[in-house]
C-alpha positions, -999 to +999 in steps of 0.1 A: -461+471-586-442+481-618-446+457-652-420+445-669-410+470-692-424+501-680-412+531-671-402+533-634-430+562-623-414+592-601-430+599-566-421+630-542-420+624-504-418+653-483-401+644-445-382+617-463-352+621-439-359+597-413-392+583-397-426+572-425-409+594-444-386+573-447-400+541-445-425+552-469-393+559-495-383+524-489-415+510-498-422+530-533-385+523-540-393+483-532-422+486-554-404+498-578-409+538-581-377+562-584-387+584-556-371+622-549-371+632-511-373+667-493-361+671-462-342+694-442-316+668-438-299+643-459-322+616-475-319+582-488-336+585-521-328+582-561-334+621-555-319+640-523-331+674-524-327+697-491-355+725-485-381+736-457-415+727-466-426+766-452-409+775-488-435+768-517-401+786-540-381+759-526-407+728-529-411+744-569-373+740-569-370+701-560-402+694-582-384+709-610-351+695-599-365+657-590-386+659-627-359+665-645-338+638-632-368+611-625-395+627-650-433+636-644-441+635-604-468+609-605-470+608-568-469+630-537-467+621-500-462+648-475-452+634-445-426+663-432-441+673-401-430+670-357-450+670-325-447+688-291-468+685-260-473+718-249-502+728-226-528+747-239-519+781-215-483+778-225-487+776-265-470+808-280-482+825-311-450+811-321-457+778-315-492+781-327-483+795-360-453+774-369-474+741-364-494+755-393-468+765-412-452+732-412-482+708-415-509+728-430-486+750-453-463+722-461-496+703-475-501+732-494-468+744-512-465+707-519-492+701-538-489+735-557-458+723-566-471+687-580-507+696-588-506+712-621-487+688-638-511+662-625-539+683-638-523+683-673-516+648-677-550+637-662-536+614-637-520+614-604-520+604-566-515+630-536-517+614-497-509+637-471-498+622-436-525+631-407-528+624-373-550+600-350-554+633-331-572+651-358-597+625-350-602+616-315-579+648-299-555+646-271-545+659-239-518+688-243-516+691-286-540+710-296-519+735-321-510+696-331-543+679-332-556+715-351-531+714-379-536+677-386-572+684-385-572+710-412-548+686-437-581+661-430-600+693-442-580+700-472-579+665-483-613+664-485-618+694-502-594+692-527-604+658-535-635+666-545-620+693-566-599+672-589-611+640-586-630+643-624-596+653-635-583+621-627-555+632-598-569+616-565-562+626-529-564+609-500-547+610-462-530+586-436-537+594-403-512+569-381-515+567-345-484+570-326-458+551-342-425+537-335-399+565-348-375+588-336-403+613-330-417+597-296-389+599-268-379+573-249-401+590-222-431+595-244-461+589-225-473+570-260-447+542-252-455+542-212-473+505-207-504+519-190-509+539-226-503+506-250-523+485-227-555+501-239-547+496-273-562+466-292-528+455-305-510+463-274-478+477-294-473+510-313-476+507-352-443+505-371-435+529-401-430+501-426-466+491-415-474+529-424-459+526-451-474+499-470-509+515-465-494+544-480-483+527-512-517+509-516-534+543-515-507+557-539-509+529-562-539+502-558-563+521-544-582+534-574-615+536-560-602+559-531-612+597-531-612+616-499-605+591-476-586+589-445-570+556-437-567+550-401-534+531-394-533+538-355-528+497-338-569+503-330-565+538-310-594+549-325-620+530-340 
């Protein structure tokens, strides 16, 4: 939370358009953060900027854009991302490739963006958005479960990279969670599916997002870590 007095800090969320992006805007903004969004649609945010997170040029854009109007990015979230089912036999190299692009890339051209004004002010907080399936796996998403798998990866790597330099990175992996991303068909909201959970419901993306601020802005102490937020799918 922000003291009286100081200057609001500036967070970017990728995937701020609708979903925990979304919610995840809501909650920095609540806690007092002026917070730029990227999306390919409109955004609710003190920053809208429009872009494709495939395009490190236009991530570098909105950074410049967002610090110029909110000052020094102090925080990144990347939670742009989507999810297909798709057989294994029936993934294209299409497919394959563009799940990368948009999970694993967009990870990547994000924090090139951020990550060097982090590193020259000595402070800062990246969490990327991951997937219960990077852990446990799942039927029919495995181009899915793969690219979440390798942000885990990256978190973990880069963490260790910069942590002495005082910019820490960490990752949310939610379960599936009550957005616009899971039809109404989804066999994530079928009964026989939330019956085996511990919680019996799906999370909700203001539950995602208030893990997401306490990594960003309480949780000091965490490097590298992934914070399950999945209603007890994996434990």
């Amino acid at each position: 939370m922000q003291k009286s007095g100081e200057r609001p800090r500036a967070a970017l969320v990728t995937g701020a358009g609708s979903g925990i992006g979304a919610a995840i805007v809501r909650e920095l903004r609540r806690s007092g953060w002026r917070v730029a969004g990227f999306d390919l649609q409109d955004c609710d945010a003190d920053v809208a900027c429009r872009g494709n997170v495939v395009s490190g040029a236009e991530l570098q854009a909105a950074v410049a854009q967002s610090e110029a109007e909110l000052g020094p990015i102090e925080a990144l979230v990347t939670a742009a991302g989507y999810y297909e089912m798709v057989p294994i036999e029936q993934i294209s190299e299409e497919q394959w490739n563009n799940m990368l692009r948009v999970h694993l890339g967009g990870l990547f051209n994000s924090t090139r963006a951020v990550l060097p004004g982090m590193l020259q002010r000595g402070s800062g907080s990246i969490v990327a958005i991951a997937s219960e399936l990077a852990i446990g796996g799942g039927d029919e998403d495995a181009h899915y479960a793969a690219a979440k798998g390798a942000i885990l990866g990256f978190v973990r790597s880069l963490a260790a990279e910069v942590a002495g330099q005082g910019v820490r990175v960490n990752s949310v992996a939610p379960g599936p969670t009550d957005t616009p991303l899971l039809a109404a068909d989804s066999p994530w909201r079928a009964a026989d599916y939330l019956a085996t959970l511990p919680v019996r419901r799906l999370a909700r993306p203001e539950e995602v997002a208030r893990v997401v601020r306490y990594a960003v802005e309480e949780g000091s102490f965490l490097v590298g870590e992934v914070l399950s937020v999945n209603s007890g799918a994996v434990i």
